[in-house]
C-alpha positions in Angstrom: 22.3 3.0 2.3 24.4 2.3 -1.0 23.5 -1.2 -1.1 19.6 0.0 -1.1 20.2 2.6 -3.6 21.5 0.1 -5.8 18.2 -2.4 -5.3 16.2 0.7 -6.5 18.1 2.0 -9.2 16.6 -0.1 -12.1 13.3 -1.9 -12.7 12.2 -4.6 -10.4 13.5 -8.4 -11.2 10.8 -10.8 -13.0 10.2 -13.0 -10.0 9.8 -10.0 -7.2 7.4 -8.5 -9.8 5.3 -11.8 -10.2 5.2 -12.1 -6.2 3.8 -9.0 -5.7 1.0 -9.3 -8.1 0.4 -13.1 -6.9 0.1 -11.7 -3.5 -2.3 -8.8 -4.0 -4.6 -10.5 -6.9 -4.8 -13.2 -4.5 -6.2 -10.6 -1.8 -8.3 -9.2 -4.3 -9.7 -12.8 -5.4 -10.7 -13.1 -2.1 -12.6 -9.9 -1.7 -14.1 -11.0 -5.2 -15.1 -14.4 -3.9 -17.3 -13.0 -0.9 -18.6 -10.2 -3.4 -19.6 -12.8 -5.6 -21.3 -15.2 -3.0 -23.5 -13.0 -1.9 -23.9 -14.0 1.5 -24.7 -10.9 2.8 -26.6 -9.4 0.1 -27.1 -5.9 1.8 -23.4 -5.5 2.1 -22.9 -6.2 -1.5 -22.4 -2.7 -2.5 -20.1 -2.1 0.1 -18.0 -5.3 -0.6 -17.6 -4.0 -4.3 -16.8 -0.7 -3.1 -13.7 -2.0 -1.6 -12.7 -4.4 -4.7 -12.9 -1.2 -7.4 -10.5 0.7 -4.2 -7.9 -1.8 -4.1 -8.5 -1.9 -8.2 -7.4 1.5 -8.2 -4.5 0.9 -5.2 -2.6 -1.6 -6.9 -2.1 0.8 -10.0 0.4 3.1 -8.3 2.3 -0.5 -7.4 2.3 -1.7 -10.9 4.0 1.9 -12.1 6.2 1.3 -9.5 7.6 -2.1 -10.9 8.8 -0.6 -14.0 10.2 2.9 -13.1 13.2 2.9 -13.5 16.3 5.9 -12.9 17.9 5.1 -16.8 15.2 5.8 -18.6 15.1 9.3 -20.5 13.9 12.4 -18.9 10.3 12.8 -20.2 9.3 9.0 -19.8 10.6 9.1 -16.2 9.1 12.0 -14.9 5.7 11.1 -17.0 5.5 8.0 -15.3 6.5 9.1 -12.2 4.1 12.0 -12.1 1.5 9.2 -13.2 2.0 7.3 -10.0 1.9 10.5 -8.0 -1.3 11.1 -9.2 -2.9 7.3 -8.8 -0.7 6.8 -5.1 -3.4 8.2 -2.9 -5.9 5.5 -3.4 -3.5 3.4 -1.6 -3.5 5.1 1.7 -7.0 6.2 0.5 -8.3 2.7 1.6 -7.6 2.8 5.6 -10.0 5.7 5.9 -12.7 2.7 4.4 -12.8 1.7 8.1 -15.2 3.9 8.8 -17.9 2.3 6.7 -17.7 -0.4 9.9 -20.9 2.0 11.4 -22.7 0.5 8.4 -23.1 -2.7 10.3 -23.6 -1.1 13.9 -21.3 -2.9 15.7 -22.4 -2.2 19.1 -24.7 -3.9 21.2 -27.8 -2.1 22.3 -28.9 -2.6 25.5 -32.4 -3.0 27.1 -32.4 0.9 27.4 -32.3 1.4 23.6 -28.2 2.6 24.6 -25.4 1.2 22.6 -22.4 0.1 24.9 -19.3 -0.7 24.3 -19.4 -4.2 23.5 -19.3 -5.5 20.7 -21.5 -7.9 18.5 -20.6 -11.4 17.6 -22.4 -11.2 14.6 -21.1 -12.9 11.5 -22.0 -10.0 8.8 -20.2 -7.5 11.1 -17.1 -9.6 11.4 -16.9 -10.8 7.6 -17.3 -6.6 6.8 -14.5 -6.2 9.2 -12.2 -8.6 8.2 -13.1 -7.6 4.2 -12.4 -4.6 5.1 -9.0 -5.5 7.0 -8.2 -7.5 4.1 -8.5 -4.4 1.2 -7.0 -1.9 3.8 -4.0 -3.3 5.0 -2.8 -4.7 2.1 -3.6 -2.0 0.0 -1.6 0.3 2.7 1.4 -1.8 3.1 1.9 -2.3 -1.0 1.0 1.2 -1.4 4.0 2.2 1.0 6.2 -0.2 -0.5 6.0 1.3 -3.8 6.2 4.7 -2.2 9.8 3.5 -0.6 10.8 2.1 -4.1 9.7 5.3 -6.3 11.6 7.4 -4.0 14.5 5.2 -4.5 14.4 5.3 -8.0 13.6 9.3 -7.6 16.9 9.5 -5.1 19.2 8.1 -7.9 17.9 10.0 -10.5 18.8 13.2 -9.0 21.5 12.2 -6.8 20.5 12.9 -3.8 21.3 10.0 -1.6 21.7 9.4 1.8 18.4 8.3 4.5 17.6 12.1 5.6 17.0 13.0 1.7 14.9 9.9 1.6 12.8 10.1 4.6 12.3 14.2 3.6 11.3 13.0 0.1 9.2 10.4 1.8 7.3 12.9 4.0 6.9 15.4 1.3 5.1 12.8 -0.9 3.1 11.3 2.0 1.6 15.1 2.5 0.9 15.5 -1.3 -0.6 11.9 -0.5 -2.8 12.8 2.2 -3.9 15.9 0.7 -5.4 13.8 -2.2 -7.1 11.4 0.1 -9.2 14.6 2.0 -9.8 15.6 -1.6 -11.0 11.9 -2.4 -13.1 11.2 0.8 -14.8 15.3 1.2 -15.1 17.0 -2.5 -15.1 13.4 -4.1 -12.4 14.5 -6.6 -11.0 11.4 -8.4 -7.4 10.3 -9.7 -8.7 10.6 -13.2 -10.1 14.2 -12.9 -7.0 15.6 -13.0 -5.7 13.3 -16.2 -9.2 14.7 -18.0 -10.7 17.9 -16.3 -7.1 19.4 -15.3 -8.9 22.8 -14.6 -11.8 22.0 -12.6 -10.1 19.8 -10.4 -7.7 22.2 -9.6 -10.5 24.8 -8.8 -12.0 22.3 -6.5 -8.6 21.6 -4.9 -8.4 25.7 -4.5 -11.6 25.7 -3.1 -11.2 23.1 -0.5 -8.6 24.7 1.3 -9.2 25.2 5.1 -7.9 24.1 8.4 -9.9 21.0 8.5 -8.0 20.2 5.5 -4.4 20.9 7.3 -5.6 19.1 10.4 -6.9 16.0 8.0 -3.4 16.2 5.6 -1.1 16.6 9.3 -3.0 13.2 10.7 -3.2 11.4 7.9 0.5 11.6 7.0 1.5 10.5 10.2 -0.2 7.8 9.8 1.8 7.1 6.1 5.0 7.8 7.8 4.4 5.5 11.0 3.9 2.8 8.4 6.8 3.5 6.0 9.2 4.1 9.4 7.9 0.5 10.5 9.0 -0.7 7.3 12.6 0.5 7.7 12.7 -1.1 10.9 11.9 -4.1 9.7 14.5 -3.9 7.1 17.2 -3.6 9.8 16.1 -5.8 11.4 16.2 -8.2 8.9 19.4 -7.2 7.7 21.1 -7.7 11.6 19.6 -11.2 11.6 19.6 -12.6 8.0 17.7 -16.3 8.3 20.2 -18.7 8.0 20.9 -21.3 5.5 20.2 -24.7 6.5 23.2 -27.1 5.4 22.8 -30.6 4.7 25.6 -33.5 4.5 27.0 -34.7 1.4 25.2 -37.2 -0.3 28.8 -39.0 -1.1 30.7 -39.7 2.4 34.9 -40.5 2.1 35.4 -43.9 2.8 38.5 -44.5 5.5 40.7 -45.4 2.5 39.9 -42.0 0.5 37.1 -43.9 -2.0 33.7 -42.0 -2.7 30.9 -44.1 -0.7 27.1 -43.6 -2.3 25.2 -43.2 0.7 
């Protein structure tokens, strides 16, 4: 675990930092591209309705870049209370799924019955896989900058070790989930709470009910099935690092000891 405390202690390098904003602006260029064709204007709305989401999920990812454990107390916990705040959208997006019953997906049969086949329709399968597209990678980002915060969080108060982390992990992942049920049912935003403090926390006291424990229980195993898979995958990785392909020299001994150029 030390070596992985170290990776998080500081801000991430220059090039990791460029990859992970190639790879989501490229995902969000693509989103963009079918927005902007308009192939299916009817879904238009929708389309652009998952571009602003992942907007808004790669923000907690670009705080998450820069955090870093050495910085002085206010700016640290300012910054880490700002990507608290702005994380939810990133788990926020998988619950966009549901916007699949836009596009009916079912066929209807002869008896005016839906059954459980499904269309191959072109519009249905392009909202899917937009859909796919803005979810998953706004999920798996989102999780990776929730693993690296709590890193970062870990070494700042010195309390290492995998149990901490995975009951830091959890804890966050609730508060997570608790802003998503406030996101998708009261329609509270990120931003309320940055510029009307006191009437989004009246609507957070007002929402409280079980559906809102059932919805936070579900929805954070869902956040900590994705962040256990990627542990996994980092052992994994880790057991069976790829190996380094080795080439021969480009200069070969001759039999009487000279240098050949080959």
């Amino acid at each position: 675990m030390a070596g992985g405390e170290a990776i998080h202690a500081g801000r991430v390098d220059g090039r990791t930092a460029w990859c992970v904003r190639a790879a989501f602006g490229c995902c969000m260029a693509f989103v963009f591209l079918v927005t902007s064709l308009g192939v299916f204007p009817d879904s238009r709305t929708l389309y652009r309705a998952m571009l602003n989401n992942m907007a808004l999920a790669y923000l907690p990812v670009e705080l998450s870049l820069h955090i870093s454990r050495r910085w002085p107390a206010p700016l640290f916990w300012a910054i880490f209370s700002l990507w608290a705040i702005f994380y939810p959208n990133a788990p926020y997006v998988l619950t966009d799924y549901f916007h699949l019953a836009y596009v009916d997906p079912y066929v209807v049969l002869e008896s005016g019955r839906r059954s459980s086949v499904l269309r191959p329709d072109l519009r249905l399968w392009m909202t899917f896989t937009v859909l796919s597209v803005s979810a998953l990678v706004s999920a798996l980002f989102g999780t990776w900058s929730l693993d690296r915060v709590v890193g970062v969080l870990q070494s700042r108060i010195g309390r290492t070790g995998f149990w901490w982390r995975f009951v830091i992990v959890a804890a966050l992942a609730a508060l997570s989930s608790t802003g998503i049920y406030l996101g998708r049912f009261p329609r509270l935003h990120s931003v309320d709470l940055l510029l009307h403090p006191r009437h989004a926390l009246g609507q957070m006291a007002g929402a409280c009910s079980l559906n809102q424990v059932e919805f936070v229980v579900l929805l954070t195993i869902v956040q900590m099935v994705i962040w256990c898979w990627m542990q996994f995958t980092r052992i994994a990785s880790a057991d069976h690092p790829a190996a380094t392909p080795t080439y021969e020299s480009e200069n070969e001994p001759e039999a009487d000891g000279t240098i050949r150029k080959t």
